[in-house]
N, C-alpha and C positions, 0 to 999 in steps of 0.2 A: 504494500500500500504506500502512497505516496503522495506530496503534492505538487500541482502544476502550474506553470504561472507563463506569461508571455505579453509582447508587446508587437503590434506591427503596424509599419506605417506606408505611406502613400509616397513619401519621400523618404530620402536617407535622414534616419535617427539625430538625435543629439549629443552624438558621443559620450561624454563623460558624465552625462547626465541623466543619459541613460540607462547606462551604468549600475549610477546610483539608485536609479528610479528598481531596476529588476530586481538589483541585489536588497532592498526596502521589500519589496515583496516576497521575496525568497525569505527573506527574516520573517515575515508573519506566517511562514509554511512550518517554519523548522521544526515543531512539535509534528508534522504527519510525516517526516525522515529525516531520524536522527541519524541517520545510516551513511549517508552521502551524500552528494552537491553535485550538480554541473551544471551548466551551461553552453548556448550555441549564441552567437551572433552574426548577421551579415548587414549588409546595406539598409535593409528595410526590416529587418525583424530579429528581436530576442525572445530567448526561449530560456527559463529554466526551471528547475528540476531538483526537488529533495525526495529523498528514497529510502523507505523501509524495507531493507533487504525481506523477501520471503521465497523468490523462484530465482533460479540460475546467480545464486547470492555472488557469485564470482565475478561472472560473465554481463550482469544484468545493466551495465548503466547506464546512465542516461544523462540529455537528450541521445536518440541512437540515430544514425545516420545509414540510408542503405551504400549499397555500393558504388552508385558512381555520384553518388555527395551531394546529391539533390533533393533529400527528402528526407527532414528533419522531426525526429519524434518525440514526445513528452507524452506520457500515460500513468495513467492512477487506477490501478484496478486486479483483476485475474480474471483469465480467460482460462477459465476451465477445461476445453476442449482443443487447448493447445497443441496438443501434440499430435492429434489427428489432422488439424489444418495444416501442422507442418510438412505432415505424410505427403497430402494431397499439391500441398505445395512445391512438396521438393520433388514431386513427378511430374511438373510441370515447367520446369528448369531452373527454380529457385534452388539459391545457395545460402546457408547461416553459416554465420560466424560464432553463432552462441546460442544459449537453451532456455533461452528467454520465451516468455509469451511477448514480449513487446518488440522482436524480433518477427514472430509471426506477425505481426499488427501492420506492420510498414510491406513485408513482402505481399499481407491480402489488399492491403492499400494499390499499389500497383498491378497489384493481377485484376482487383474486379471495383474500383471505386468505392465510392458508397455506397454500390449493391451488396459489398463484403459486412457489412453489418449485422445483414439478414442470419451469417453465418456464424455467429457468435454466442456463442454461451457464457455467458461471466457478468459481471457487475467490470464498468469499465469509465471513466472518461479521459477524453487525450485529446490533443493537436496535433494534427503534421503541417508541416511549412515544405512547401514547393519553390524553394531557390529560385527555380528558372521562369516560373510561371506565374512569380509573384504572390501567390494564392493558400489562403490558409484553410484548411478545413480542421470542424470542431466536431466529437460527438458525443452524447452520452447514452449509458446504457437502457431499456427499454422498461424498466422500471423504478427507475432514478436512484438507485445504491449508491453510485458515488456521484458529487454534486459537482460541476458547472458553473458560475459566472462569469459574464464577459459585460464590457458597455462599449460603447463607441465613442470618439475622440473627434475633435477637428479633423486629427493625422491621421487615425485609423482606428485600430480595435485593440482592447487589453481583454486577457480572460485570466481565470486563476479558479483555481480548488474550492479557495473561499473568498467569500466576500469579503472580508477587514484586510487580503492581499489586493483585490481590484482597487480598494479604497487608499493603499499608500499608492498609485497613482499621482501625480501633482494636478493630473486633466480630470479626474473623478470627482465631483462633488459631492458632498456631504449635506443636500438636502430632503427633506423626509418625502416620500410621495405618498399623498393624501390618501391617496386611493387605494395603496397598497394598506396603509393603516387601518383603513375602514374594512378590508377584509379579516387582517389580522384582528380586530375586535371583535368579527361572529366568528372565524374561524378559531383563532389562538394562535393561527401561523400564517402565513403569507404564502400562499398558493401563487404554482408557477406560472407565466414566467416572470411575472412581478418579483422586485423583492419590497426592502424599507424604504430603498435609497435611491432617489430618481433618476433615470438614464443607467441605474444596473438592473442587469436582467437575469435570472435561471434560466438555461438549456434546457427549456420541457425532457422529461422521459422518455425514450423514443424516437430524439429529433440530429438529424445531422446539421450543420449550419457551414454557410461555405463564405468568404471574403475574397474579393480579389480588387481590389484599390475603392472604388465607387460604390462595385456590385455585391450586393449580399444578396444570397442564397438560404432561405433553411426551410427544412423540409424532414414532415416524419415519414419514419421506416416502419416503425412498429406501433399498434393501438392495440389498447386490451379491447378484449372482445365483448362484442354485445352486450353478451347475458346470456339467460341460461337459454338449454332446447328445454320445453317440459315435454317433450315427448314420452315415450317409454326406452325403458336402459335397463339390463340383467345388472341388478345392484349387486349380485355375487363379482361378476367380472371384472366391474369396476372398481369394486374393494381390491381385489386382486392386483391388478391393474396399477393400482395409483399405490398401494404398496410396493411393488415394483419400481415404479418410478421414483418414489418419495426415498429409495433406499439408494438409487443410484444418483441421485439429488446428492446425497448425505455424503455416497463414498467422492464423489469427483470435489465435492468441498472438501476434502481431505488433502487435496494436494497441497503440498507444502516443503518445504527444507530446515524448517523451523518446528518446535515445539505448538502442540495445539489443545485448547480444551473449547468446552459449552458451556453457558448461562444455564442452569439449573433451579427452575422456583418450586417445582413440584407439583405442577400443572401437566394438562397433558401436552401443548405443544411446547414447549421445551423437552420437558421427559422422553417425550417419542423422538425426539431428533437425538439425545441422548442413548437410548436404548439401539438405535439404527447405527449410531456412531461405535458404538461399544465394541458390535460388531464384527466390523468392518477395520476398527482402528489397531495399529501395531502395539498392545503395552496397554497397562491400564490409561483412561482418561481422566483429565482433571476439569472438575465441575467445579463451578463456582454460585453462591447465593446468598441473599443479602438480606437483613432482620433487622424490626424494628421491636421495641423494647411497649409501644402504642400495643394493648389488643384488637385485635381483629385486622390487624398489617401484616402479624409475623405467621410465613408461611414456611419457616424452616422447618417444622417437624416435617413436614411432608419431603421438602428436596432431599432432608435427609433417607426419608425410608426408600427414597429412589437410586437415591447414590447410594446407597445400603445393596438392596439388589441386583444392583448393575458392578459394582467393583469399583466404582469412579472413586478416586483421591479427590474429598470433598474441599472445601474451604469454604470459610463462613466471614459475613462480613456486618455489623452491627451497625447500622446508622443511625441516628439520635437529630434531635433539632439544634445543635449546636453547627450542624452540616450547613445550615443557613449564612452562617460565616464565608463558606465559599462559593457562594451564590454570584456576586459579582465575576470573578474569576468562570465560574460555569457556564453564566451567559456570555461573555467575551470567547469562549470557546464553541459555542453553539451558533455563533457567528448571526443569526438573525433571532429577533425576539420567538421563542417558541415556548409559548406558559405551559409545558407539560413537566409537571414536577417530578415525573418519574427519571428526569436527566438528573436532578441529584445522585440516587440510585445509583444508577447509571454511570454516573463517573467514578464514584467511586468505587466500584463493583472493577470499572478499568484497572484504575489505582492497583489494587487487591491484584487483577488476574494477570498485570504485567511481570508481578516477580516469579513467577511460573511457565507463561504463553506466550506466544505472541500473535497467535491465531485462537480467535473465537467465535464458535456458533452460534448465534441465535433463532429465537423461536417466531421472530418478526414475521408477518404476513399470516399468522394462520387462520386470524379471527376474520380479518377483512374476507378472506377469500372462501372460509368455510363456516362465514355467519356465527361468531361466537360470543359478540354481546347482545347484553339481554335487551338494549331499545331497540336492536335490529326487529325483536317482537312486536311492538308500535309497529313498525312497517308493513309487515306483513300479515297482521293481523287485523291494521286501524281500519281502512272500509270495509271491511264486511263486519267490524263493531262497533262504528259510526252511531250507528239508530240506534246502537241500546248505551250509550254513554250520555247520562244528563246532564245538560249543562248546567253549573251552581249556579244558583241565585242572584251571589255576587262574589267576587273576587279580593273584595278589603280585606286586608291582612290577611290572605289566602299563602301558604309555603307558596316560594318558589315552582315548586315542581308541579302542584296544583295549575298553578296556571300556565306554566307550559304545555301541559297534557290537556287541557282546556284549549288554549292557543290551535295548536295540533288540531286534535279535532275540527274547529273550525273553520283551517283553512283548506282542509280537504274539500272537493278531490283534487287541487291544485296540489301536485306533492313537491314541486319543488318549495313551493310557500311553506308546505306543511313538515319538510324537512328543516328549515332554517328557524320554524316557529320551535321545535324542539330543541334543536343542536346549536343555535348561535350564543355563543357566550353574552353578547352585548344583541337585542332587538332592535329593530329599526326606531320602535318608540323610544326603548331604554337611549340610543345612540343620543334622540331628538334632547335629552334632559340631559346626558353629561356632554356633550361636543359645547364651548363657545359659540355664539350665532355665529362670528368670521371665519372658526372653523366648518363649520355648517356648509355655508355659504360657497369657501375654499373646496371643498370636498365634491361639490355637486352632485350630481343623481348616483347612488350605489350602486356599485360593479357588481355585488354579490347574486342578485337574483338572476343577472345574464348567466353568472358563472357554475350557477347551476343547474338551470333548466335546460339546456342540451340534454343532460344524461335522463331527464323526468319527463313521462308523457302519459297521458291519461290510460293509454290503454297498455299492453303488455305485465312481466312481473316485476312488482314493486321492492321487492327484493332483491330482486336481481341489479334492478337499476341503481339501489343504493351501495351494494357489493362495487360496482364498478366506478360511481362516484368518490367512494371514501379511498377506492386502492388507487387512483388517478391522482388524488390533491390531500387527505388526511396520512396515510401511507407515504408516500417518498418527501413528502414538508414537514409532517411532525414526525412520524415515528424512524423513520429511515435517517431522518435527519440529526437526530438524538442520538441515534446509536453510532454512525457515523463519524461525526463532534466528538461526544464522550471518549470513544472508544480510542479514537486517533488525536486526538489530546494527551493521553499518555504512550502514543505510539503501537497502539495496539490494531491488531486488522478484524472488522467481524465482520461474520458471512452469515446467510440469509438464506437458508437451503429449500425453505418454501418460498421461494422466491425465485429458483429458477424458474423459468419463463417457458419450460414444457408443461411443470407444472400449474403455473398460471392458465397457461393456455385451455387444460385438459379440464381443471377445477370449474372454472366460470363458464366450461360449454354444458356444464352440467345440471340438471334441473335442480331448483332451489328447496325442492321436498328431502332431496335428498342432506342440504346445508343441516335447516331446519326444519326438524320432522316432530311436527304438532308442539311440544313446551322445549324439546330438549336440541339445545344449538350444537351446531360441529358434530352432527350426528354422523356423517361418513368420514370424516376421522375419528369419532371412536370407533369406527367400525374398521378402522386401516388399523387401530391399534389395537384391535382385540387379541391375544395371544402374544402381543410385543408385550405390553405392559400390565400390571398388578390391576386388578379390576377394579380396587378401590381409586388407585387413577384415571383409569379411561373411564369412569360413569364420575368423576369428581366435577360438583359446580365449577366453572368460572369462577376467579377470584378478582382478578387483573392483578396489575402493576401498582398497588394504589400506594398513595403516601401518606402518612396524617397534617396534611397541609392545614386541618380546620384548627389542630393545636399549638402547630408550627408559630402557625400566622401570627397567633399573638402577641410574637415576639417583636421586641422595639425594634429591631435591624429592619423590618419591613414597616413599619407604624411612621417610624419616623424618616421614612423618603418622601412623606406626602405632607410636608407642612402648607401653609397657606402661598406663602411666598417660593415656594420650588413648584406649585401645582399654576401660580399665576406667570410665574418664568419662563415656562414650557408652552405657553398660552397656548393650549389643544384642550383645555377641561374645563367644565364650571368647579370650582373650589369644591362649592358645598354636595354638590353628588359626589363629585371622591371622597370628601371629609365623613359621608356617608357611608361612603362605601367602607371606611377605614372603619369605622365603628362596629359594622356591622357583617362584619367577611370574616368572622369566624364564627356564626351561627347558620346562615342558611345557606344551601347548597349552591345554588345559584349564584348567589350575591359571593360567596368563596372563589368560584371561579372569577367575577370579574374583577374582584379585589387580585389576586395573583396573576391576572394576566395585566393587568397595568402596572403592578408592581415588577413584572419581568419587563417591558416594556420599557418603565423610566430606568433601570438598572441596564439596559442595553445602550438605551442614548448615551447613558454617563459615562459606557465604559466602551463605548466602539463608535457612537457618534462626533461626543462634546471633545476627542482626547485621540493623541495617537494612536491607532488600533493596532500596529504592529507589534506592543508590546501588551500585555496582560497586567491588568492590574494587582497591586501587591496583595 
């Protein structure tokens, strides 16, 4: 794993300036490769490059150059299915120098363009520069695992791994875009390709993007599918079937030259990616899981009775609310405002699994794709129980959740309305009471309802539509994004074995009865994992990832970012609905998420907007 960074222009560079400007960005990478360095430059373009040794550790460096020194590479990723493209490569007169997958990447560049994408297995993004043709092409993997940013310049185009490297730019500004804030308020994150910060963009999932002085090109290769067939399917076969697959998922994430272990909470999709791993892997594995001292957080007996029956060398990691302390420092490394509290966790779960690993698996994707939270029930359930839900009387002093479930109902049968009346952290009315009227005004009409109604339409399945929703914009912006950050923060690499994109593909063409079959979610993955794992696992509720943010919160490190005079500074708020909000964002559910996503949000400005982002705060 690695990060990548680059500059290219229309004219010849500014020398020493430029220089400075690459080596400025290279410094905000250096936590995603502590391993090595390099660099390319010519007339019109710099490229560099820090590198977490994990494939061909020798031979692997970078930027890499083919043979006759016109086509310059910079990549962040594993391509899984390297060593078959090499096959087919080198029967077609291709020669390597080295046992790189990034080797393979430049020779299928020139064999087959951008159609070579198609042919990829792996979590991946990279740049090649074409010397002689002026031209840069960019692309990222088809489910957004490893992340993207570039913006455009007078002179040309910068891109990099992350965002606070596009940002030491001296041509990048650092002003907020409205627009993107207003999604990040019902989302919690900033859906691609928007980010915070105007004129930077994400490389949607799926999308190759091309430069060549004036002209830009970008264009997708890959979209998730549909939705499901409901037709009829031998649910024997397909257990079979997708256990097969989900097993060769597990061993090709194995490749490695390094040390490797799993995320272990004691659920079943982790568990199961565990027991697949066990396996298949040389030597016992080392698991790792994370406990809160909070009841009804700590899920360690459970990791433990798994790693009990699997052999795994466990390790245990206790986190407490004092972890609030590194909260500045974790958003400066999550690189965009993203309020899911579970990146606490998360990092430091890295922390822990680095003096062991350097390769880790996670259980990421299996809920989106195999329906395993419980409001995915609302959706699938909500019209045909429309007519028998009363609407209350009145709503005064009604919980939070009452009136979202209220809300819901009656925006149906408009589901995209009826998805954002449940899921948006911040409502359109909520927005109307905290935004200033100038921010109001500034903001203009909400992106949000464009940004979902593609996926929602009246007729077809409603579940299905929401599966493909959440794994397109909640999947690779918050949850991908989190584990990514965290993980490559302390230089760790993690992989996402539900996530290979056969498995995508084979999942979501699948009827949704089979997701959710009547109360009980991820029903065909318990059915993949009947005979892998303890039965008290595969029939175990959902837990999730949860944190005790409602006891956390009380804490002054968060109470006191929002005085009167930092909330008028910022001038995006009315005072008195934050001063509100502070009051009261440790009793109701609702009002706890909006409290915590402003308070990531003013901790993000302080620490990547207002201040040199290249360094981390102490």
């Amino acid at each position: 794993m690695c990060g990548i960074c680059g500059i290219v222009n229309k004219r010849a560079p500014g020398g020493e300036a430029e220089e400075r400007t690459l080596a400025r960005m290279m410094h905000a990478l250096r936590h995603r490769g502590p391993d090595d360095a390099g660099t390319y430059r010519d007339a019109h373009a710099a490229l560099g490059h820090r590198r977490l040794s994990i494939i061909d550790i020798a031979g692997g460096h970078q930027p890499m150059t083919n043979e006759d020194g016109l086509l310059h590479l910079v990549y962040n990723g594993e391509i899984y299915n390297y060593l078959d493209l090499r096959h087919e490569l080198a029967e077609r007169g291709h020669r390597f120098r080295t046992n790189s997958d990034a080797e393979v990447l430049l020779h299928l560049y020139e064999e087959f363009g951008p159609d070579g994408l198609g042919r990829l297995n792996g979590m991946f993004a990279f740049a090649i520069w074409d010397a002689r043709a002026r031209r840069l092409f960019l692309a990222r993997d088809r489910l957004g695992i490893k992340p993207l940013f570039f913006a455009f310049t007078a002179e040309g185009l910068v891109f990099a791994s992350e965002l606070k490297a596009v940002l030491a730019h001296p041509r990048v500004s650092r002003q907020l875009d409205l627009a993107a804030l207003d999604e990040y308020l019902t989302f919690m994150f900033v859906p691609a390709p928007r980010t915070m910060v105007r004129g930077v963009q994400k490389l949607p999932p799926g999308y190759w993007l091309q430069w060549h002085e004036d002209r830009v090109e970008m264009r997708c290769y890959w979209r998730l599918p549909e939705g499901s067939d409901n037709g009829r399917c031998d649910e024997a076969q397909v257990v079979t079937d997708l256990r097969d697959l989900l097993a060769d998922a597990v061993r090709i994430h194995l490749m490695s030259e390094v040390p490797l272990g799993a995320y272990l909470s004691g659920g079943l999709d982790s568990s199961l990616i565990c027991a697949l791993m066990t396996r298949v892997a040389n030597g016992p594995v080392n698991t790792f899981s994370v406990g809160f001292h909070e009841r009804g957080y700590d899920e360690r007996q459970h990791a433990r009775r798994i790693a009990q029956s699997l052999g795994t060398r466990h390790h245990e990691l206790m986190v407490t609310g004092d972890s609030l302390a590194l909260l500045p420092r974790i958003i400066w490394h999550l690189d965009e405002p993203v309020a899911d509290a579970a990146a606490i966790p998360t990092y430091l779960m890295a922390q822990l699994t680095k003096a062991h690993v350097t390769v880790v698996l996670t259980g990421e994707g299996a809920d989106e794709l195999f329906a395993g939270y419980d409001y995915y029930k609302f959706f699938a359930w909500g019209e045909r129980v429309r007519s028998l839900w009363p609407a209350p009387r009145s709503l005064r002093g009604a919980p939070g959740w009452l009136r979202r479930v209220t809300a819901f109902r009656q925006c149906l049968p408009d589901r995209a309305a009826a998805y954002l009346a449940l899921k948006s952290v911040f409502t359109e009315a909520e927005k109307e009471s905290l935004y200033e009227p100038a921010m109001m005004r500034a903001r203009g009409e909400s992106s949000v309802r464009a940004l979902a109604a593609p996926f929602f339409s009246r007729g077809g399945d409603f579940l299905a539509q929401l599966l493909r929703f959440e794994s397109a914009y909640w999947l690779p912006d918050d949850l991908l994004t989190k584990v990514d950050r965290m993980t490559m923060a302390h230089a760790v690499e993690g992989r996402v074995p539900y996530l290979d994109y056969r498995v995508v593909e084979r999942v979501m063409a699948l009827p949704s009865r089979l997701k959710l079959c009547g109360v009980v979610g991820k029903y065909l993955l318990r059915e993949i994992a009947r005979g892998v794992l303890p039965e008290a696992t595969r029939r175990r509720r959902k837990t999730g990832f949860a944190v005790p943010i409602a006891r956390w919160a009380r804490r002054g490190v968060l109470r006191d970012l929002f005085t009167e005079d930092s909330i008028r500074q910022r001038g995006l708020f009315r005072t008195q609905t934050v001063r509100r909000l502070v009051e009261t964002g440790s009793a109701d559910l609702f009002a706890r998420r909006q409290f915590w996503t402003l308070a990531v949000l003013e901790l993000w400005c302080r620490n990547v907007l207002d201040r040199d982002s290249t360094e981390p705060p102490c």
